[in-house]
C-alpha positions in Angstrom: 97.5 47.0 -40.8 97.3 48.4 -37.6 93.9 50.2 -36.3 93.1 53.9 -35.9 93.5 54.9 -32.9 90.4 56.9 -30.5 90.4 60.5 -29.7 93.1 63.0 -28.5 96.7 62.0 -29.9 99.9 63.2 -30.0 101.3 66.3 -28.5 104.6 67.3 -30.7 106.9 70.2 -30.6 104.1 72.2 -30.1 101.3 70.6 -32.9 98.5 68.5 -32.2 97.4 65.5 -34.1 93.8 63.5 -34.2 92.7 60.4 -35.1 89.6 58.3 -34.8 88.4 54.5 -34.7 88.4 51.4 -32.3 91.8 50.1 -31.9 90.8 46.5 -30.5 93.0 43.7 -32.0 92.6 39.9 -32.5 96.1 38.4 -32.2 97.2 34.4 -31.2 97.2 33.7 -27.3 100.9 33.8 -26.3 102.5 32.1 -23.3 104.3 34.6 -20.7 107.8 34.8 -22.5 110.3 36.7 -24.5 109.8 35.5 -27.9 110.5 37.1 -31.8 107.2 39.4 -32.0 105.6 38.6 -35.1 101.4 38.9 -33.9 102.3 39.5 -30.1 99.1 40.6 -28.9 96.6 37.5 -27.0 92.9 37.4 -28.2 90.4 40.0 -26.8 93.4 42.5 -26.1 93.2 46.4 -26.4 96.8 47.4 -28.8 98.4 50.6 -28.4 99.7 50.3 -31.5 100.9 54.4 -32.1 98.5 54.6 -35.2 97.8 58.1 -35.4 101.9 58.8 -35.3 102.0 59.9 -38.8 105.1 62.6 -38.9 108.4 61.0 -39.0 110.8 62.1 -36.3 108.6 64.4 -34.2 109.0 64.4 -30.1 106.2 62.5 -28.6 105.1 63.4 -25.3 102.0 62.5 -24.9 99.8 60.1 -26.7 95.7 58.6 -26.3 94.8 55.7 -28.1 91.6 53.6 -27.2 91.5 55.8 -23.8 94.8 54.7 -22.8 97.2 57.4 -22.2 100.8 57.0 -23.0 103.0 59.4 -21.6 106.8 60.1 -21.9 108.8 60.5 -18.5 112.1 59.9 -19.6 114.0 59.8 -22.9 113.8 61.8 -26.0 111.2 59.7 -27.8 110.3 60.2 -31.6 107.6 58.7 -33.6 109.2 56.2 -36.3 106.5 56.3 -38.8 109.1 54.1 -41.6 108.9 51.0 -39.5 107.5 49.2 -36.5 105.1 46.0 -36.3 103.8 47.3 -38.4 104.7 50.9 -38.7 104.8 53.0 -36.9 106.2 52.7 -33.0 108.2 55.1 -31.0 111.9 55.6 -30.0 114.6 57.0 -28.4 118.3 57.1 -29.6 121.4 56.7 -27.6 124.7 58.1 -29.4 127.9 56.2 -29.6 129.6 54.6 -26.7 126.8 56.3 -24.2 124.2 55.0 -22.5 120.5 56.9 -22.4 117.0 56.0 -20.5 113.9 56.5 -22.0 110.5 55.3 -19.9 106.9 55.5 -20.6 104.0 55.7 -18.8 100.3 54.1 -19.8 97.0 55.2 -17.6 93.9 53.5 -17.8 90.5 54.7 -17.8 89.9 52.2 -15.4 92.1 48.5 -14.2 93.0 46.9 -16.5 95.4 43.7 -17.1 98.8 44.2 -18.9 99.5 41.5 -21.5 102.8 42.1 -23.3 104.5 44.5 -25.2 107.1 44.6 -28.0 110.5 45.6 -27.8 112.9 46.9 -30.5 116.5 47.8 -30.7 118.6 48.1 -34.1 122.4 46.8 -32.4 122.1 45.8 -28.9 120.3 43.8 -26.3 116.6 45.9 -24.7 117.3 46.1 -20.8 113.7 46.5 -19.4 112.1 47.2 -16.3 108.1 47.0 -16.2 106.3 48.1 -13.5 102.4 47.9 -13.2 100.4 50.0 -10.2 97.5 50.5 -8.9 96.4 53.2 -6.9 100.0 54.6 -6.9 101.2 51.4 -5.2 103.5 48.9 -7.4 101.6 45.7 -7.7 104.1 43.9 -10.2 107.6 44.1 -11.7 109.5 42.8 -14.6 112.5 42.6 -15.0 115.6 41.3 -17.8 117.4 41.9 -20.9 115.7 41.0 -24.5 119.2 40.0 -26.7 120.0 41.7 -29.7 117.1 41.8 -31.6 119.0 42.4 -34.8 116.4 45.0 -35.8 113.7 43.3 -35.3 110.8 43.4 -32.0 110.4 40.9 -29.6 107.5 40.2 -27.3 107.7 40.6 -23.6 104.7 39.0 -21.8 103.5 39.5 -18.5 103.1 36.5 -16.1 101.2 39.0 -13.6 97.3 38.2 -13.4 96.8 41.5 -11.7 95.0 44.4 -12.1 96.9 47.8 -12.4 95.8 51.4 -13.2 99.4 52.3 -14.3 102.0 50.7 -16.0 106.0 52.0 -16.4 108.1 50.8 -19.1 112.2 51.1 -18.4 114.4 51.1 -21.3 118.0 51.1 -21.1 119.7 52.1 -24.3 123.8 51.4 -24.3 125.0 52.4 -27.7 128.4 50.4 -28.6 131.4 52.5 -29.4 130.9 52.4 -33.2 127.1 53.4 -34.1 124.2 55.6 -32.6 121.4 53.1 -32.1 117.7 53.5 -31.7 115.8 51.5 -29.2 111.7 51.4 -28.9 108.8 49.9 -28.3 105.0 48.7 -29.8 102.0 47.1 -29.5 101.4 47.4 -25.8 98.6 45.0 -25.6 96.1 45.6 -22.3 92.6 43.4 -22.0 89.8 43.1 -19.4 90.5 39.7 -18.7 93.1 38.1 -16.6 96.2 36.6 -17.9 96.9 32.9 -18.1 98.6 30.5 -15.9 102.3 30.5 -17.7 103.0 27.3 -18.5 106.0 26.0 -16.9 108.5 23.3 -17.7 111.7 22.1 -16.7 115.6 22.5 -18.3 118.7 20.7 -17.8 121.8 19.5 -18.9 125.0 19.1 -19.0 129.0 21.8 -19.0 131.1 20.2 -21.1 134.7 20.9 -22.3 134.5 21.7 -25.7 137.9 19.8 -26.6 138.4 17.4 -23.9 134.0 15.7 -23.4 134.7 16.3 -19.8 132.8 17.4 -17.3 133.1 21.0 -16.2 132.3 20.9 -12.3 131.5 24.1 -10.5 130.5 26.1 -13.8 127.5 28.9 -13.3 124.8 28.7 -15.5 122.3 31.4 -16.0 119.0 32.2 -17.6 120.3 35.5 -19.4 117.1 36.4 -20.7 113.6 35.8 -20.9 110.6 35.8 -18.0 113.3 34.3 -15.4 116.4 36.5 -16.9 118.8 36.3 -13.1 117.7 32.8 -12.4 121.1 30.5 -12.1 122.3 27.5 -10.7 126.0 25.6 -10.8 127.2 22.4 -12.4 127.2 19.6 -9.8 130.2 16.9 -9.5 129.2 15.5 -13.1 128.8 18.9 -14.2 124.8 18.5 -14.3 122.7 21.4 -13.9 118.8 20.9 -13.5 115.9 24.5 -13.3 112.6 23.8 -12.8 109.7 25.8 -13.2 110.9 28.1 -16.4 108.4 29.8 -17.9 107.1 29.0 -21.4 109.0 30.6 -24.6 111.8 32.2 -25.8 115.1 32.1 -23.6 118.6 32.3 -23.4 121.1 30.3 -21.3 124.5 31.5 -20.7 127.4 29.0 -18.8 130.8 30.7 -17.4 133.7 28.9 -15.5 136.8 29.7 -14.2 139.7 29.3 -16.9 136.9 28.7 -19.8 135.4 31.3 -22.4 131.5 31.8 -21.6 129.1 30.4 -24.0 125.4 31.0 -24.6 122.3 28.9 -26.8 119.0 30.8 -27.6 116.2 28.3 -26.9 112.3 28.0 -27.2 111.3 26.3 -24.1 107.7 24.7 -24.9 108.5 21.2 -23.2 110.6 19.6 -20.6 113.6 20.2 -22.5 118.2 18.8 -22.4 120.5 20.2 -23.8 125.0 20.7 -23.6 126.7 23.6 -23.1 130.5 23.6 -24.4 133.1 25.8 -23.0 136.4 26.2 -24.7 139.4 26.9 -22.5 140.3 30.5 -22.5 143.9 30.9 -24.0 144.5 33.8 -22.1 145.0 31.7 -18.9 146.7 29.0 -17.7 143.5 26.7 -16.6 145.1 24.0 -13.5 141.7 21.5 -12.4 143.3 20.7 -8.7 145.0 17.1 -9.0 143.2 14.3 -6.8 144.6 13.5 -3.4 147.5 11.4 -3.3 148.6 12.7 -7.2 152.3 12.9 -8.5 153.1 15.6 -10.7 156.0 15.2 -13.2 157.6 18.1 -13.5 160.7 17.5 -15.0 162.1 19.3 -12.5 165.3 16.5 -12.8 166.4 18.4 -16.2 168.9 20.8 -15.8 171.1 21.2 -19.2 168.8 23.4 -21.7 168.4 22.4 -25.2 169.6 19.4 -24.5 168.2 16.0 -26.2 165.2 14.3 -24.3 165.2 10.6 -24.7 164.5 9.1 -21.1 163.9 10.4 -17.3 162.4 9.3 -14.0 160.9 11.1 -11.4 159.0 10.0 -8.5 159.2 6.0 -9.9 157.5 7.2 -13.3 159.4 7.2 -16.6 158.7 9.5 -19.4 160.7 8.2 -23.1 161.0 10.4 -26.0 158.9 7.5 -28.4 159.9 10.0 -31.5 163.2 11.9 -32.1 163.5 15.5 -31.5 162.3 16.4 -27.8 164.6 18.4 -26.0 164.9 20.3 -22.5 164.1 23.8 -22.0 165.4 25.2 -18.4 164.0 28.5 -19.5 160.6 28.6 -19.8 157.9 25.9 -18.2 155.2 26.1 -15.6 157.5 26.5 -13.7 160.4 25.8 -15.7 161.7 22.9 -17.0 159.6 21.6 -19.4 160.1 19.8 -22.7 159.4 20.3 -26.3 160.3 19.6 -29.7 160.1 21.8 -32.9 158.9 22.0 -36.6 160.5 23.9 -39.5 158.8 26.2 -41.2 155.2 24.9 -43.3 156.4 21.9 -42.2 154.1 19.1 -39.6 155.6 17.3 -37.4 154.2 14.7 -35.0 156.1 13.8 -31.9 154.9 11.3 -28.7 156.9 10.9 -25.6 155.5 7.1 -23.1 155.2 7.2 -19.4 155.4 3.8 -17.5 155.8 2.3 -14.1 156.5 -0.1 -12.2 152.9 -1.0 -11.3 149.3 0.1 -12.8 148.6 4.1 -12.2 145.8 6.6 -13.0 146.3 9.8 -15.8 144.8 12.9 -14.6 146.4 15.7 -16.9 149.2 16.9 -18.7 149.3 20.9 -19.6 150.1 21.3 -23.0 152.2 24.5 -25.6 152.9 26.0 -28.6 154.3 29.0 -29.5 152.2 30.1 -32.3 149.6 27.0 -34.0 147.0 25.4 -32.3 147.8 21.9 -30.7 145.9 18.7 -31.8 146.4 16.0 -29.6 145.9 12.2 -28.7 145.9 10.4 -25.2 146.2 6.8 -24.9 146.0 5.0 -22.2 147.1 0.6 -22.4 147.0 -1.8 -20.2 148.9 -4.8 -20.4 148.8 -4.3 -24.2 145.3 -3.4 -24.7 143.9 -0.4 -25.4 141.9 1.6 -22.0 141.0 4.9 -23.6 142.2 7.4 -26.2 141.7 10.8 -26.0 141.6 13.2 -29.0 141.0 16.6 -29.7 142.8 19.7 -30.5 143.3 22.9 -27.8 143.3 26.8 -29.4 146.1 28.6 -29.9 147.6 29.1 -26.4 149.6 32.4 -27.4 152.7 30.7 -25.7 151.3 29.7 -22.3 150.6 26.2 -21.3 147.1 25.0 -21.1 145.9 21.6 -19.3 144.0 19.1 -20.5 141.9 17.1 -18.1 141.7 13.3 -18.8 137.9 12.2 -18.6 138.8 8.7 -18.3 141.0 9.8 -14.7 140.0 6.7 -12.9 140.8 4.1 -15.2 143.9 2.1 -14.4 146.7 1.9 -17.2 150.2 0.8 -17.2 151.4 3.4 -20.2 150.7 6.5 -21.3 151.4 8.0 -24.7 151.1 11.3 -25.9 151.2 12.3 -29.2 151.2 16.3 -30.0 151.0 17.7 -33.8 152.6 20.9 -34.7 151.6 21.9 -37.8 153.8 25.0 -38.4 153.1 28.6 -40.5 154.9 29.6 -43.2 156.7 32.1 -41.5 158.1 30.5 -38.4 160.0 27.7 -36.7 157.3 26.5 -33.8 158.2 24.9 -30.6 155.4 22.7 -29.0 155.5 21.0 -25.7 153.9 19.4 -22.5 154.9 20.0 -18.7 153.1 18.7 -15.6 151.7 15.1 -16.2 149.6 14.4 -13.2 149.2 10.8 -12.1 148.5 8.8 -9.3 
């Protein structure tokens, strides 16, 4: 339950509201972070907690609790007296597809620390930007995105050890197209004593390719929220990435590259802590890694008659052989055109490999992979002198008709053939070419 809150408290459309009590709170110590607010306030803090808010849906402008003052300067805020942590907390709505600011201000009877606070919104992520003064001059600021708290509040704690007379609470309320959402806050939590030392620790890891294992070189990665929300780095040649000095709790970390679909993981940092991030190639795209120096691209650039059967063909001293009936050329589609591809009937699955050989060993980069309409599982196999090198397995997304390439992890190993097998597993209603252009070797 939360306290009563001290003298003077809510001015509302015109009415006046009182209360009366101590409002002091004894919650669990929390490390500066952004974490799921369940008792967010640390030991010996004073809680605003909106007590004395006790009509549902009336303005507030101006509210005292435990001789803090809390003041609206943007924003249409309402008391929400049905629900808060615990009930009740204020809020301001944004209406569908718009985006509205709503900021508070809390004065102080005399400096005072800031602890934390909890944030609230019912669909999207909480935007914030804290501020604390003193003597009219900013001493501190905060600033990030809470995600989507799904409804619930999450605690925002200050890493600041500095004594303010003012504090400013930004909201920024984006509504999606579909819904009018609230957004709020509670339990602003100010104490006497200084804050803690955050504790600090250290993250890394790994970008991988979500299909392929490989190694995604170059790809950003970003602290997307919590205490260090901006922070980012990028994937080194063995697509590493290494921060140091997060702070303590909860965060999340977002990776994006070129030709790949972002992806994000919600951690709790209380440790030196790995993880991987897997990016899957976006289908939209055609994703080309630059070959290695000194590569050969086959490009079947030779074929010339479309439709017509693939069994065998040489270009630049490599030769690719259909290993399975039913590849033929296509003149009129490729990256560029030629390229080569076989089909299966309708709800039917057929399985077709082509070999590529030389006359001496050679390195596989990649091959760029298609279908029409099915996703594409695939195996690579690389053999020398009969034995097997590496095999690489996996299955790329439906890539809506383009061709999508597949990086070989295993680039530097040397091989004398290659096989590719390609499974195309077709729907019901449709015939479904699949094919491969572009093998890359060296």
């Amino acid at each position: 339950m939360k306290s009563l809150a001290v003298g003077l408290a809510l001015v509302a459309g015109g009415t006046f509201a009182a209360g009366c009590g101590g409002s002091m709170m004894s919650r669990s110590a929390t490390a500066p972070s952004t974490s799921t607010a369940v008792s967010s306030a640390p030991l010996d803090s004073s809680v605003i907690g909106f007590s004395s808010l006790t009509s549902d849906g009336v303005p507030v402008t101006s509210y005292t609790e435990s001789g803090f003052r809390v003041s609206s300067t943007s924003g249409d805020w309402r008391a929400r007296t049905t629900y808060g942590n615990p009930a009740p907390f204020i809020q301001f709505w944004a209406e569908p597809g718009t985006t509205a600011a709503g900021e508070i201000h809390v004065t102080a009877p005399s400096p005072t620390y800031f602890k934390s606070v909890d944030l609230y919104a019912s669909t999207t992520p909480v935007p914030y930007m804290i501020k604390g003064l003193r003597n009219s001059a900013v001493v501190f600021t905060m600033s990030g995105t809470v995600s989507n708290t799904f409804g619930s509040f999450r605690t925002v704690s200050n890493p600041n050890a500095v004594l303010i007379d003012t504090l400013s609470i930004a909201l920024t309320n984006s509504a999606a197209a579909c819904c009018r959402n609230p957004m709020g806050l509670d339990n602003i939590a100010l104490s006497d004593t200084p804050v803690a030392p955050p504790q600090r620790f250290s993250l890394s890891g790994t970008v991988t390719d979500s299909a392929t294992g490989a190694s995604v070189v170059g790809a950003r990665v970003s602290i997307a929220s919590g205490p260090d929300h901006g922070t980012s780095t990028t994937t080194d040649a063995s697509g590493a990435f290494s921060f140091a000095g997060l702070t303590a709790g909860g965060l999340s970390v977002s990776a994006t590259a070129t030709n790949y679909l972002s992806a994000s993981q919600t951690i709790l940092l209380s440790a030196n802590q790995t993880l991987t991030l897997r990016l899957t190639r976006d289908p939209r795209t055609v994703a080309t890694v630059p070959p290695p120096a000194g590569a050969t691209t086959i490009g079947f650039s030779g074929l010339t008659s479309n439709g017509a059967a693939f069994t065998s063909y040489t270009e630049s001293g490599f030769t690719v052989s259909s290993a399975t009936p039913g590849w033929m050329a296509s003149t009129t589609y490729g990256h560029p055109a030629p390229f080569i591809q076989f089909f299966a009937e309708p709800s039917t699955t057929v399985t077709a490999r082509i070999d590529v050989t030389a006359a001496s060993a050679f390195t596989f980069f990649s091959a760029e992979l298609y279908s029409s309409t099915t996703r594409i599982p695939y195996t690579m196999t690389g053999t020398l002198n009969g034995a097997n090198v590496f095999t690489v397995a996996g299955e790329l997304p439906n890539t809506f008709g383009s061709l999508k390439q597949v990086v070989n992890p295993y680039a530097s190993s040397a091989i004398d053939t290659l096989s590719i097998a390609l499974t195309n597993a077709s729907a019901a209603c449709c015939r479904n070419p699949m094919g491969l252009d572009n093998i890359i070797v060296r």
